[in-house]
Backbone as a printed PyTorch tensor [residue, N CA C, xyz], in Angstrom:
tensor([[[ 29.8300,  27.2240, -55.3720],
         [ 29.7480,  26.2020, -54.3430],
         [ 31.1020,  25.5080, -54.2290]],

        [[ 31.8310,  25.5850, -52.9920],
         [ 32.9860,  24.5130, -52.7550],
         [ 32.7100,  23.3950, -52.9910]],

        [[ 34.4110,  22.7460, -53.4600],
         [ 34.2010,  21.6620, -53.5160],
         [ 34.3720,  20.5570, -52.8360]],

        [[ 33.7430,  19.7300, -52.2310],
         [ 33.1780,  18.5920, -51.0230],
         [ 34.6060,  18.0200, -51.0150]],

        [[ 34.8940,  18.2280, -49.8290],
         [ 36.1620,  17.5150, -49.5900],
         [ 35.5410,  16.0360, -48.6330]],

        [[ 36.9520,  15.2590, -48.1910],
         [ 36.4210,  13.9330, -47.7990],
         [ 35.8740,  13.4970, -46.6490]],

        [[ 36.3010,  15.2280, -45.4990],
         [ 35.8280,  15.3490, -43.9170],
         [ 34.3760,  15.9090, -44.1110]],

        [[ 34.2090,  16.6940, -45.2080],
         [ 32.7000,  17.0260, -45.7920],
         [ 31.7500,  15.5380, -45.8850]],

        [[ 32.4850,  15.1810, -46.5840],
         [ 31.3230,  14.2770, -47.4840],
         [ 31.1270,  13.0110, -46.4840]],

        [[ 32.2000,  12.7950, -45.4470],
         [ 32.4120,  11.7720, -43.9060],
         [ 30.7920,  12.3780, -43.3010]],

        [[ 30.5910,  13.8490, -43.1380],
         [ 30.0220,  13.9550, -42.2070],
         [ 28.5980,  14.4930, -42.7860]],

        [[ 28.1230,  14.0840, -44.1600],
         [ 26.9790,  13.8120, -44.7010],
         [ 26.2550,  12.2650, -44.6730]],

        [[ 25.0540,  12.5750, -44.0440],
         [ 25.2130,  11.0220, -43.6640],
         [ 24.4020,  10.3070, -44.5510]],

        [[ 24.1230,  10.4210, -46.0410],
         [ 23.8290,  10.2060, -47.2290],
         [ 24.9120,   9.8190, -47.8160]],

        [[ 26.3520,  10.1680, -47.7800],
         [ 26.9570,   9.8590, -48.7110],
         [ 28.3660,   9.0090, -48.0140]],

        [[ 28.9390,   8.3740, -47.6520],
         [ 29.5240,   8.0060, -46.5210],
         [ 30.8060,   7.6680, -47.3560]],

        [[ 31.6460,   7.8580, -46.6970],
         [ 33.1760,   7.1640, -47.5100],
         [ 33.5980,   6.4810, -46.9990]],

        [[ 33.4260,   4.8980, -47.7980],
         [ 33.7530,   3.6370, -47.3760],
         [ 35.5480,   3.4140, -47.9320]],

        [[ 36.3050,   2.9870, -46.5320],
         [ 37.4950,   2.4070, -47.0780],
         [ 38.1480,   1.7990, -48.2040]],

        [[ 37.0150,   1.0880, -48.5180],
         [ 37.2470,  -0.2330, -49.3630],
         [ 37.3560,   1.0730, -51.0570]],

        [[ 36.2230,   2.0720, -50.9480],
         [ 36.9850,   2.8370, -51.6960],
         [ 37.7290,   3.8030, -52.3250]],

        [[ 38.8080,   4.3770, -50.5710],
         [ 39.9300,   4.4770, -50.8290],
         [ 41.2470,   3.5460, -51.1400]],

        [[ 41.0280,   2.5740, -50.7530],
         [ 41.9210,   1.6960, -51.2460],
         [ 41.7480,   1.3880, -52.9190]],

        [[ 40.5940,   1.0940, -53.7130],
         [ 40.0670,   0.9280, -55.0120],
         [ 40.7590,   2.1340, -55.5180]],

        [[ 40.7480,   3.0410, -54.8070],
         [ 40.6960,   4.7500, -55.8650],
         [ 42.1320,   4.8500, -55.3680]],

        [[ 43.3610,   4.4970, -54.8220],
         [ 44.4660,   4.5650, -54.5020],
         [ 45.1930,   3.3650, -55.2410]],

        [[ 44.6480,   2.3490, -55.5470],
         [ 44.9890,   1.1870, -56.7980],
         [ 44.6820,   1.9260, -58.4730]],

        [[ 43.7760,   2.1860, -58.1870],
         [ 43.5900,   2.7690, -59.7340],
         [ 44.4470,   4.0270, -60.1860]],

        [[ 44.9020,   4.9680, -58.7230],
         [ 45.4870,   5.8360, -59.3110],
         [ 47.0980,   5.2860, -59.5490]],

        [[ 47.5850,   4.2410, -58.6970],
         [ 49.0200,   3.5970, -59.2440],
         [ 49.3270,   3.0450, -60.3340]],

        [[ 48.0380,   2.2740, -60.7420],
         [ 47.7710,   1.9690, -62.0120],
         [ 47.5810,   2.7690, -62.9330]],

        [[ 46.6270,   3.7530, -63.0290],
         [ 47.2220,   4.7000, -64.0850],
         [ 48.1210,   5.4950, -64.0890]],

        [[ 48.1520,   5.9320, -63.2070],
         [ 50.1590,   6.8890, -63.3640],
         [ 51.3740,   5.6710, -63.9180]],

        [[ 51.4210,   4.5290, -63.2630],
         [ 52.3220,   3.4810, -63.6700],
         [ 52.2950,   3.6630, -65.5180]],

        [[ 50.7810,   3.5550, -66.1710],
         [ 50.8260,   3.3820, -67.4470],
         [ 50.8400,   5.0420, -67.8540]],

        [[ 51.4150,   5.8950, -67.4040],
         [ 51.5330,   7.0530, -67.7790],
         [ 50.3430,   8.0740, -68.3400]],

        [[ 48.7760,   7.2650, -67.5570],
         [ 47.6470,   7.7620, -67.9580],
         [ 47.2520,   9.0600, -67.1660]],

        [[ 46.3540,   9.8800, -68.0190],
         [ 46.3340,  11.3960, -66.8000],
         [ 44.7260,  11.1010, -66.8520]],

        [[ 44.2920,  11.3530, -65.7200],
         [ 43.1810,  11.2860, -64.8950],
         [ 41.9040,  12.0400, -66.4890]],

        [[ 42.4320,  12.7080, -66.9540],
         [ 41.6520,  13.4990, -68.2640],
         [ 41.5390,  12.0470, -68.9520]],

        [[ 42.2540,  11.5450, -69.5570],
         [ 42.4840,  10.7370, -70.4840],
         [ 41.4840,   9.0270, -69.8870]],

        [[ 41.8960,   9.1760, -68.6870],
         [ 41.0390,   7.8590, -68.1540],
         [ 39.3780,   8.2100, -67.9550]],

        [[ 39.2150,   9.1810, -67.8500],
         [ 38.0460,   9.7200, -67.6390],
         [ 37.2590,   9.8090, -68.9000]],

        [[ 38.0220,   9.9140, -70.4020],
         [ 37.2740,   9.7800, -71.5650],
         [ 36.7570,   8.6800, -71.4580]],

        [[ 37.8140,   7.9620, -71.6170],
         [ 37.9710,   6.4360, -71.7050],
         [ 36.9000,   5.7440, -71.1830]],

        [[ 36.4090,   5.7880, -69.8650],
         [ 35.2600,   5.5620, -69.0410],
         [ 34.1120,   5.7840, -68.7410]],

        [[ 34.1770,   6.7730, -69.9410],
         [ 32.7500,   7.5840, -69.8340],
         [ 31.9130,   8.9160, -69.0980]],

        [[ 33.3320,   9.2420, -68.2500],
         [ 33.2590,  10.8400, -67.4660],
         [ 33.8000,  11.7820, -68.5270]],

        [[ 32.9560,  13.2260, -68.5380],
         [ 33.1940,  14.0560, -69.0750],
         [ 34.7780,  14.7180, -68.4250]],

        [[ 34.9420,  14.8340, -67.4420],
         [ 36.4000,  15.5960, -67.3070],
         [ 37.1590,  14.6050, -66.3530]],

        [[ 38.6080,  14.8320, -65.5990],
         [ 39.4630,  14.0710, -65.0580],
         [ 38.6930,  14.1080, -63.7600]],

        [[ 37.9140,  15.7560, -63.2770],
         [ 37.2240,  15.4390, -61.6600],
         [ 36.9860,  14.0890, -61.1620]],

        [[ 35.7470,  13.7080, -62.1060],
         [ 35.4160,  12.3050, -61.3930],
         [ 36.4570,  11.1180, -60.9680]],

        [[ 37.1650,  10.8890, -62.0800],
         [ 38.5250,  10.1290, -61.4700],
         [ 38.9960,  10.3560, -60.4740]],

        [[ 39.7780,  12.1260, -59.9650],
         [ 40.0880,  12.1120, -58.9660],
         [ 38.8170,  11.9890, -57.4520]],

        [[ 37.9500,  12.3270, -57.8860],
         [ 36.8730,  11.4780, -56.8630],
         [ 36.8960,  10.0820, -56.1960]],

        [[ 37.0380,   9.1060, -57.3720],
         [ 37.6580,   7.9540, -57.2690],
         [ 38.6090,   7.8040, -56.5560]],

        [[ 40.1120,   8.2300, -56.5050],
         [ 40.8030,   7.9360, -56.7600],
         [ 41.0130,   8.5150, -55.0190]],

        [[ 40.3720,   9.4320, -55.1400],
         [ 40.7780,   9.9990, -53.3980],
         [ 39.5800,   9.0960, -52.4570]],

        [[ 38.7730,   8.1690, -53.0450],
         [ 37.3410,   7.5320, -52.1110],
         [ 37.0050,   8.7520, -51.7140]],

        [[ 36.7110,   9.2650, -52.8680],
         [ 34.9870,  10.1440, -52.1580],
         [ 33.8660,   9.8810, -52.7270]],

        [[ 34.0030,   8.7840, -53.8530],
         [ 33.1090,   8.1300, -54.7390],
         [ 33.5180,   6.8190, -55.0560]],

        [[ 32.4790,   6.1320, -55.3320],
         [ 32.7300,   4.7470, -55.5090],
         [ 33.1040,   4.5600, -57.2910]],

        [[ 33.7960,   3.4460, -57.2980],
         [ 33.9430,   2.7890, -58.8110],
         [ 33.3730,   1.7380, -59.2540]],

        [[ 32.1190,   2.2520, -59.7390],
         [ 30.6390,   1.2250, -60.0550],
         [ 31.5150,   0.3930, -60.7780]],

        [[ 30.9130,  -0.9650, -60.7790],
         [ 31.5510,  -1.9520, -61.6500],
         [ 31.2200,  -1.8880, -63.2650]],

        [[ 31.1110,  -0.9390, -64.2050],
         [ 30.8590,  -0.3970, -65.1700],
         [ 31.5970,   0.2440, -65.3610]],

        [[ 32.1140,   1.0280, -64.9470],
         [ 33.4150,   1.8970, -64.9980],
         [ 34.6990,   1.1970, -64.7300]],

        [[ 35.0670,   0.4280, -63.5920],
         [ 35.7470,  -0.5750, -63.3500],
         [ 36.2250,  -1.2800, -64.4570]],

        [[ 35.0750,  -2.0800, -64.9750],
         [ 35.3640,  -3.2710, -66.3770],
         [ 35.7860,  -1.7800, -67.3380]],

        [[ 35.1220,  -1.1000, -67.8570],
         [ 36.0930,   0.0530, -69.1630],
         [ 37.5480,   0.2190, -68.6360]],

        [[ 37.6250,   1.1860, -66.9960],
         [ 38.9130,   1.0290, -67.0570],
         [ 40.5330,   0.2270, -66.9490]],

        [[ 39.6290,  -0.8030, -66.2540],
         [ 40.3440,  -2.2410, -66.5830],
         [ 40.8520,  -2.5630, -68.1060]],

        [[ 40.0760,  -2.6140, -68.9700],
         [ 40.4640,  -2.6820, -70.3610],
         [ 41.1720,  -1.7950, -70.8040]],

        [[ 40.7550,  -0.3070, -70.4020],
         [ 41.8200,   0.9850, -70.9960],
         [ 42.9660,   0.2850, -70.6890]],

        [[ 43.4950,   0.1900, -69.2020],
         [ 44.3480,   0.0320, -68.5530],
         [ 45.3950,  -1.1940, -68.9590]],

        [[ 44.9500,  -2.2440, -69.3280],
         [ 45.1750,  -3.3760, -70.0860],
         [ 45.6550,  -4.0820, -68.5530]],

        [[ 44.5290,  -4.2210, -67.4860],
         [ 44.8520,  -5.2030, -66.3170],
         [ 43.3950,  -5.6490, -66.3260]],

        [[ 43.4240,  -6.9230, -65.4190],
         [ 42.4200,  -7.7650, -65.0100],
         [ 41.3440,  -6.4800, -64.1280]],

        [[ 40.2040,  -6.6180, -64.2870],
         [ 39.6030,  -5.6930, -62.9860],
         [ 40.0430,  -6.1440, -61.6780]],

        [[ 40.0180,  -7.2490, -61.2480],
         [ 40.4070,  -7.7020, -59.9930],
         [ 41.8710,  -7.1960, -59.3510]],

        [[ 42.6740,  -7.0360, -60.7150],
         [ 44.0330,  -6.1150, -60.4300],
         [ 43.2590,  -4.4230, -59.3000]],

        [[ 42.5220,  -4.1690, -59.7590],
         [ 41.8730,  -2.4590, -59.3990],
         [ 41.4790,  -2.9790, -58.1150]],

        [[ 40.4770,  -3.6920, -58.4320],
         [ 39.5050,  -4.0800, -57.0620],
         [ 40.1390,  -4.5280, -56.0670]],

        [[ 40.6330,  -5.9440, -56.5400],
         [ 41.4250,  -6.5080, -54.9190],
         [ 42.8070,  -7.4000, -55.3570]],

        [[ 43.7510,  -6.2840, -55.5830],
         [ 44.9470,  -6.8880, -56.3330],
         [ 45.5390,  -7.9820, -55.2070]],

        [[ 45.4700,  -7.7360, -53.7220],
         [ 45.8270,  -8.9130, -53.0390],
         [ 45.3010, -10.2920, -53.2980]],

        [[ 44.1260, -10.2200, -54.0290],
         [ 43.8760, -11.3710, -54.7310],
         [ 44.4650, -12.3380, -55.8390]],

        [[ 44.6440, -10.8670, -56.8330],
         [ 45.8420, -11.4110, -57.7760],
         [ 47.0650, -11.3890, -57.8060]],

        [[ 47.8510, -11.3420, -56.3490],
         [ 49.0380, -11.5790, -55.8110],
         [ 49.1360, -12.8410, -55.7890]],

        [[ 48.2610, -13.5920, -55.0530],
         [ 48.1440, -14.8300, -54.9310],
         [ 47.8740, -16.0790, -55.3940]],

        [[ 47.2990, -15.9220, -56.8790],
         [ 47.3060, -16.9190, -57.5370],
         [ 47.9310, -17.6720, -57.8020]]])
């Protein structure tokens, strides 16, 4: 079975790909490349068996439950709100 790309999974209307997390999954991946983390390694860390799911994340074709979020926030050694809505913590 191929694997579900993001014009796929757009036009399942069960599974929908919300902006909010490509932007989440495009923060998390700057953030971990910045700390020199590989998608394998964050994915232990969080509780996914291989790096796939990250890059799922990371491209918004899946969301980043706030459970996963708070672990990789801590791996990461940033605030979650850094992942979620760093324009927030620009501004403090």
């Amino acid at each position: 079975m191929p694997t579900p790309t993001k014009k796929s999974l757009k036009q399942t209307p069960n599974y929908p790909v919300d902006q909010d997390w490509e932007r989440v999954g495009a923060t998390l991946r700057l953030i971990r490349t910045t700390h020199g983390v590989t998608q394998d390694e964050l994915a232990t860390a969080i509780g996914f068996v291989r790096g796939a799911s990250v890059a799922q994340i990371e491209l918004g074709l899946k969301p980043l439950t706030d459970e996963k979020l708070l672990k990789a926030a801590e791996f990461l050694g940033v605030r979650p709100i850094v992942i979620r809505r760093p324009e927030l913590e620009a501004g403090k």
